[in-house]
C-alpha positions in Angstrom: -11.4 -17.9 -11.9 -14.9 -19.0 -12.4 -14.7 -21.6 -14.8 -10.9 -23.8 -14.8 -9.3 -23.8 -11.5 -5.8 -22.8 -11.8 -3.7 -23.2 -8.6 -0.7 -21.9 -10.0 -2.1 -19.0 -11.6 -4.4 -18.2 -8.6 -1.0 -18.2 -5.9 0.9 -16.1 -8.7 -3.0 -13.7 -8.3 -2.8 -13.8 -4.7 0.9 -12.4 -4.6 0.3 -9.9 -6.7 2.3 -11.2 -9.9 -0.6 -11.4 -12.0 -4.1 -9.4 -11.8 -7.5 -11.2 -10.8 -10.7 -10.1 -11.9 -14.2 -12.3 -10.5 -17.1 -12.4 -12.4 -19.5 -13.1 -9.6 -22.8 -12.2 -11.3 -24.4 -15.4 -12.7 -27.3 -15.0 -16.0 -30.5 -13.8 -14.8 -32.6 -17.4 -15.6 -29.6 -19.4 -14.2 -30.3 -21.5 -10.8 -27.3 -23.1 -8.8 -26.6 -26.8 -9.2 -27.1 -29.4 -6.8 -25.3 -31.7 -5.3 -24.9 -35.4 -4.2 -22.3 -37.5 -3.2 -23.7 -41.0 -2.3 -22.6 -44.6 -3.4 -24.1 -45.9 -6.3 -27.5 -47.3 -5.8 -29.9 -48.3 -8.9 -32.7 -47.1 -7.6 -31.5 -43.5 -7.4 -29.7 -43.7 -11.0 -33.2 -44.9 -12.1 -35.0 -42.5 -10.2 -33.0 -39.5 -11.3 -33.0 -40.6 -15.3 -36.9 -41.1 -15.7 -37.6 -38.0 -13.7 -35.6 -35.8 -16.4 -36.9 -37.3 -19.1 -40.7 -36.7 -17.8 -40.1 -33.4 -17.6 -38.7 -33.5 -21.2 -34.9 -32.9 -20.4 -32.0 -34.7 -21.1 -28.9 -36.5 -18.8 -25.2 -37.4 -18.7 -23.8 -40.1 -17.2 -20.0 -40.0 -16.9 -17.5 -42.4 -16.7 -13.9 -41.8 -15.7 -12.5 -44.5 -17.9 -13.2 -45.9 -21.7 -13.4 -49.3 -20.3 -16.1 -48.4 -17.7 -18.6 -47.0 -20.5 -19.0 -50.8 -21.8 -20.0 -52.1 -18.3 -22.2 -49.1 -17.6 -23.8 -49.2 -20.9 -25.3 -52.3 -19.6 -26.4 -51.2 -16.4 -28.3 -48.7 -17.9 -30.0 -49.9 -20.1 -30.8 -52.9 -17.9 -32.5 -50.3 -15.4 -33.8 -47.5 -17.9 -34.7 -49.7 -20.9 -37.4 -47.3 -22.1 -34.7 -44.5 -22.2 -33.0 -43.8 -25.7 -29.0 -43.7 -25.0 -25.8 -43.0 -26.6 -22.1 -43.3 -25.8 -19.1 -41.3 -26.9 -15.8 -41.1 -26.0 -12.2 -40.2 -27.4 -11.4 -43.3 -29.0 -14.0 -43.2 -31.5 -13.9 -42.0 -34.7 -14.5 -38.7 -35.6 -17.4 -38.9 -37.5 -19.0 -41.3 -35.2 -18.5 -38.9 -32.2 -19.7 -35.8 -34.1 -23.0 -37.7 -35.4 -23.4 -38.7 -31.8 -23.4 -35.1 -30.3 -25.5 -33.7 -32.8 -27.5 -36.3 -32.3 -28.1 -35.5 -28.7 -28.4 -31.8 -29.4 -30.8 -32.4 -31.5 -32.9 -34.2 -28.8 -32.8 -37.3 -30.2 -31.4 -39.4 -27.0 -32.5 -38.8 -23.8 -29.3 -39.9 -22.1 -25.7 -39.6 -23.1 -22.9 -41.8 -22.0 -19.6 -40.5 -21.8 -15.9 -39.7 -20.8 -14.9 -36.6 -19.6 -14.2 -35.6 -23.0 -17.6 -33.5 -22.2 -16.0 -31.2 -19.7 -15.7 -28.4 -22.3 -17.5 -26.7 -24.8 -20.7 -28.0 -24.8 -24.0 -25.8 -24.0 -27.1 -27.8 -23.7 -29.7 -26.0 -22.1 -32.1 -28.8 -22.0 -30.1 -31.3 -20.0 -30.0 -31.0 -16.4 -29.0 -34.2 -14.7 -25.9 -35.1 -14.8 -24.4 -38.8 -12.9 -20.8 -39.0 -12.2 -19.5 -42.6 -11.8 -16.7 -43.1 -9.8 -15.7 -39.2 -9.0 -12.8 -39.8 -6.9 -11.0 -40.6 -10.1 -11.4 -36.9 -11.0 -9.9 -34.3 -9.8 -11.4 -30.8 -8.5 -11.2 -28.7 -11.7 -12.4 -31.6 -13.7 -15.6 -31.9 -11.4 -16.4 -28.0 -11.4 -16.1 -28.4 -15.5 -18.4 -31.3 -15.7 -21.1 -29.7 -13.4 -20.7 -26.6 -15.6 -22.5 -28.7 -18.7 -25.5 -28.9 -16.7 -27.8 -25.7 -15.5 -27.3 -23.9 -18.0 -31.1 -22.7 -18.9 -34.1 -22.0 -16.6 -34.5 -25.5 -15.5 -33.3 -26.6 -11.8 -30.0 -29.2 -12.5 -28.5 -31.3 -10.0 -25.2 -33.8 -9.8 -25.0 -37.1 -8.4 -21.3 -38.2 -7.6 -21.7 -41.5 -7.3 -19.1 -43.3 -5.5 -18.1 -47.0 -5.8 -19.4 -48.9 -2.7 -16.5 -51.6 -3.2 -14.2 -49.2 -3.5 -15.1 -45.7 -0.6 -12.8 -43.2 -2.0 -9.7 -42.0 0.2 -9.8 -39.6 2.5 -8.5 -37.2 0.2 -10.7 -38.1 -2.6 -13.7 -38.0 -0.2 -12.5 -34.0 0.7 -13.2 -33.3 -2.9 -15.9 -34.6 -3.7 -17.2 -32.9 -0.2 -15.7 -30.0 -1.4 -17.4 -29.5 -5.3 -20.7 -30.3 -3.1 -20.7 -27.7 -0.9 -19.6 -25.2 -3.0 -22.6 -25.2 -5.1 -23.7 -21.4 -5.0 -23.4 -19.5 -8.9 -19.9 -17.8 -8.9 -18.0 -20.4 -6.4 -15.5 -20.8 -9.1 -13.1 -18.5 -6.8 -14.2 -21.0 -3.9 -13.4 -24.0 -5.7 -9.9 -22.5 -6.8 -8.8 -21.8 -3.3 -9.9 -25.1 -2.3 -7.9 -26.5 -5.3 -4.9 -24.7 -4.4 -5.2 -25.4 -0.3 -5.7 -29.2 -1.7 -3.0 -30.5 -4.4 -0.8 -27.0 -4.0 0.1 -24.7 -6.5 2.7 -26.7 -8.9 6.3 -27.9 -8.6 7.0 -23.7 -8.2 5.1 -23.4 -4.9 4.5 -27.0 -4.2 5.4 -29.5 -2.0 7.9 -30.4 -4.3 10.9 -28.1 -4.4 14.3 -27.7 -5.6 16.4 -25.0 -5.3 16.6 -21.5 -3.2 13.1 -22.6 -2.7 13.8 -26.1 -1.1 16.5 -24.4 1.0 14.3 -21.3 2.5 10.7 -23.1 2.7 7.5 -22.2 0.9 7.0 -19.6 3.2 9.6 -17.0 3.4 10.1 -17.4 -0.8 6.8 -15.7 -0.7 8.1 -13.8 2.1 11.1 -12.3 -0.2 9.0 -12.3 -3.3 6.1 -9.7 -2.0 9.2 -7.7 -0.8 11.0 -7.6 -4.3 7.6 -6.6 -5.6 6.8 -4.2 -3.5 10.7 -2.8 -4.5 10.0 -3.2 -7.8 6.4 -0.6 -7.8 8.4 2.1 -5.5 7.0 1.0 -2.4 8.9 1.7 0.8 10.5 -1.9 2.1 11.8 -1.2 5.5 15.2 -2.9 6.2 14.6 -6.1 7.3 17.5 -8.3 9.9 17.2 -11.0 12.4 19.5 -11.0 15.4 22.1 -13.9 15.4 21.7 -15.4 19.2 24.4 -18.0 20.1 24.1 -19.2 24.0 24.4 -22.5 24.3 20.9 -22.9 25.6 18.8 -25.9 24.7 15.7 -24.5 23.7 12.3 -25.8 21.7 8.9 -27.7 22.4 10.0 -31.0 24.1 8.0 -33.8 21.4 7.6 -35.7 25.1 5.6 -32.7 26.2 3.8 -32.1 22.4 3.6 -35.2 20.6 2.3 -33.7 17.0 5.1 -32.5 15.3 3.4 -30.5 13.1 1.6 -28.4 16.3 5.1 -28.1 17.3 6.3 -26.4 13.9 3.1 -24.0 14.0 4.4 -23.4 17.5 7.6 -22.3 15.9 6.5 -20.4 13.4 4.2 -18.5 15.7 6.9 -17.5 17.5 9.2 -16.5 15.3 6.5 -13.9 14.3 5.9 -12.6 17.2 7.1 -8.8 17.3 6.6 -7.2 20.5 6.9 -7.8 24.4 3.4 -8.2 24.8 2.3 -10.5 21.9 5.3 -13.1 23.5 3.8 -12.8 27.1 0.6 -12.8 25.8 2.2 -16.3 24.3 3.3 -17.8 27.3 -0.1 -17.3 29.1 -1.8 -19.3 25.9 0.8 -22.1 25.5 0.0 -22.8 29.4 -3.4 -22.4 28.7 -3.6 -25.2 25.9 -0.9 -27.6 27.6 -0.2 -27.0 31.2 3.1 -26.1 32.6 5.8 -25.6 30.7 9.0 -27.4 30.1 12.3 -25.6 31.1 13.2 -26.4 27.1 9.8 -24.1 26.2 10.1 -21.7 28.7 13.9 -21.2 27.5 12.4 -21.0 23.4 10.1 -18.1 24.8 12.6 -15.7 26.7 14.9 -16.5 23.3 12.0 -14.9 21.5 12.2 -12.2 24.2 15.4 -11.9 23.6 15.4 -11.7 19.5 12.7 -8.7 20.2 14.6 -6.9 22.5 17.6 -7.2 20.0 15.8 -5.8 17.1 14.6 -2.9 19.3 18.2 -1.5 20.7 20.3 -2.4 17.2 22.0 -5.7 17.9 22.7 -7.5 15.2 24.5 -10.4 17.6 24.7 -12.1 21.1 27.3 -14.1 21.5 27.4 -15.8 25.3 29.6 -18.1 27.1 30.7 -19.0 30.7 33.7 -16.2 30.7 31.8 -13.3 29.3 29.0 -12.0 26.5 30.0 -10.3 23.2 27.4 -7.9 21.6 27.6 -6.8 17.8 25.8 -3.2 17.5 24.4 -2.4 14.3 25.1 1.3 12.7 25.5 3.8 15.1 25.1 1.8 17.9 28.5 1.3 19.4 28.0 4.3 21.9 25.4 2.9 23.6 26.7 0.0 24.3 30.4 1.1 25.0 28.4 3.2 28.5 27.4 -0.1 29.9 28.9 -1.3 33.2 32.8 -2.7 32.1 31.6 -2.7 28.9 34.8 -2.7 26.4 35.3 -2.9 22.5 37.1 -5.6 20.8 37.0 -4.7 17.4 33.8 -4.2 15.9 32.2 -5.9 19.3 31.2 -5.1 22.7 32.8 -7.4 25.8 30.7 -7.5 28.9 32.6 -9.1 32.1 29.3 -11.6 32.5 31.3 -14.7 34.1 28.2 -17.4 34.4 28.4 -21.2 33.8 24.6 -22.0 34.1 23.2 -21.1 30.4 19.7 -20.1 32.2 21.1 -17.5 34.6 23.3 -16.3 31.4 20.2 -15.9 29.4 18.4 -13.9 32.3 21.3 -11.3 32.7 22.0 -10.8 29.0 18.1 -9.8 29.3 18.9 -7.6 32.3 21.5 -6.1 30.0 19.5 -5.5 27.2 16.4 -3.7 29.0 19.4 -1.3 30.5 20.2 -0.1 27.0 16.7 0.3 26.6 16.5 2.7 29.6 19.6 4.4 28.6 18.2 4.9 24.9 15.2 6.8 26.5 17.1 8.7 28.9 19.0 10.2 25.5 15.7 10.9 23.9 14.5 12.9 26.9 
């Protein structure tokens, strides 16, 4: 994790399918590297190639395309004519490209024009500056390999990403670049990786794009079921895990009149559908009126649902079914008793019938509440 970012291997890390180890202390004589991301200007290229080679180092220039090195071969040596310069890239023939290299090794040329076939491999102690033209055309791994070619003695290095002023990179692009950057301290390899993975996802696995149980579930609760089947797998203790089945005919969710952003609505969602206890979902209501104001009947009938669902999971009912002649509960194991002692309460098979005769779903919803807090204060009375 400090060299090659890896998204899919770093999410399989992070759930525990795979063991991470960071190696965060850098060589003693190593300095980070900076920085820069600015649109190309030649008096900065020019600037940064004839202040390396006064102090006797070396530079790459890198181009993310064969058919830019031509073009920027001319450049260059229009602006640093006193510079010696070579240019390599994967299309040229062995010998050529090896004679090049060693060539530059050797000190021979103070700047070397390339591809990103440099990424890799290559430890040069005595070049420190490194140009990157057009870097939105690479992607986050690639940059943090290219920088890698550069700092790697006692000298200070620095990086110019040097963007194309005809073309501003996309919003994306321009997150990366903003991204390798900032993360410029020795050891963010780890940093960059997470970035990488929050960025362009973790593969066609964990992705965006899905197929499968995966596509059917969501990204979310795969990982959900995973960590529990490892956990099952070591010998841990996985509790026994059930959601309430809640059927009554209640219309109930975050109006998009009343919150426009539909992904704010799906956090809001998924916020609630973790929530666990009384308190966290009151605790709820009191932020959601906070943030937006008063709250629609459709919201304020989404929250008491989630009231509902905790109260369920708390006295063993694995089912609420409600309608305008009466409410059927389903008890869980050992849970029929309890529910048998309510007020007309009679069984029907493996149910419970309550005589709860209410057309309004709203009023329905409030009594089935009332009904579950009194098996809650029944439960405690048989404790005591």
């Amino acid at each position: 994790m400090t060299a090659t970012p890896l998204p899919r291997s770093l999410q399989a890390a992070l759930l525990g399918l795979v063991d991470v180890s960071l190696l965060t202390q850098p060589p003693a004589p190593r300095l980070p590297v900076r920085g820069l991301v600015l649109p190309f200007d030649p008096v900065v290229v020019r600037t940064a190639l004839l202040r390396e080679a006064r102090r006797g180092g070396q530079s790459f220039v890198i181009c993310p395309r064969i058919e830019d090195i031509g073009p920027m071969e001319s450049r260059l040596r229009a602006l640093v004519p006193a510079l010696s310069l070579t240019a390599v890239h994967g299309r040229m023939a062995a010998d050529g490209l090896d004679e090049a290299m060693m060539d530059f090794s050797a000190g021979e040329h103070d700047v070397l024009l390339a591809t990103n076939i440099v990424e890799a491999g290559l430890d040069l102690p005595n070049a420190n500056t490194m140009l990157i033209w057009r870097p939105d055309r690479f992607g986050l791994a690639q940059l943090h390999q290219l920088r890698g070619r550069v700092g790697r003695g006692r000298v200070q290095a620095s990086t110019y990403l040097l963007t194309d002023p005809a073309h501003p990179p996309s919003p994306a692009a321009q997150k990366r670049l903003e991204t390798i950057a900032g993360l410029d301290s020795l050891g963010a390899g780890f940093g960059v990786s997470l970035a990488d993975l929050d960025q362009r996802g973790a593969g066609n696995l964990l992705g965006e794009e899905q197929a499968g149980h995966m596509l059917l579930i969501g990204t979310e609760r795969y990982q959900h079921v995973l960590r529990r089947a490892l956990a099952a797998a070591r010998g841990e203790t996985v509790g026994d895990e059930w959601t309430p089945e809640i059927v009554l005919d209640l219309p109930a969710y975050a109006p998009a009149d009343f919150i426009p952003e539909a992904d704010v609505r799906l956090e809001i969602y998924r916020w609630l559908a973790g929530l666990e206890t009384l308190n966290d979902i009151e605790a709820a209501r009191e932020d959601l009126a906070d943030r937006f104001g008063g709250l629609p009947c459709e919201l304020e009938a989404l929250l008491d649902l989630t009231r509902l669902r905790v109260l369920c999971l708390d006295r063993g009912v694995a089912a609420v079914h409600a309608g305008p002649a009466g409410v059927a509960l389903t008890p869980r194991d050992g849970r029929m008793d309890a529910l048998l002692r309510l007020e007309g309460a009679r069984r029907s098979d493996e149910r419970v019938i309550l005589p709860i005769s209410e057309i309004m779903p709203a009023i329905r919803l409030r009594r089935v509440m009332t009904v579950m807090e009194a098996i809650g204060r029944s439960a405690r009375r048989d404790a005591a």
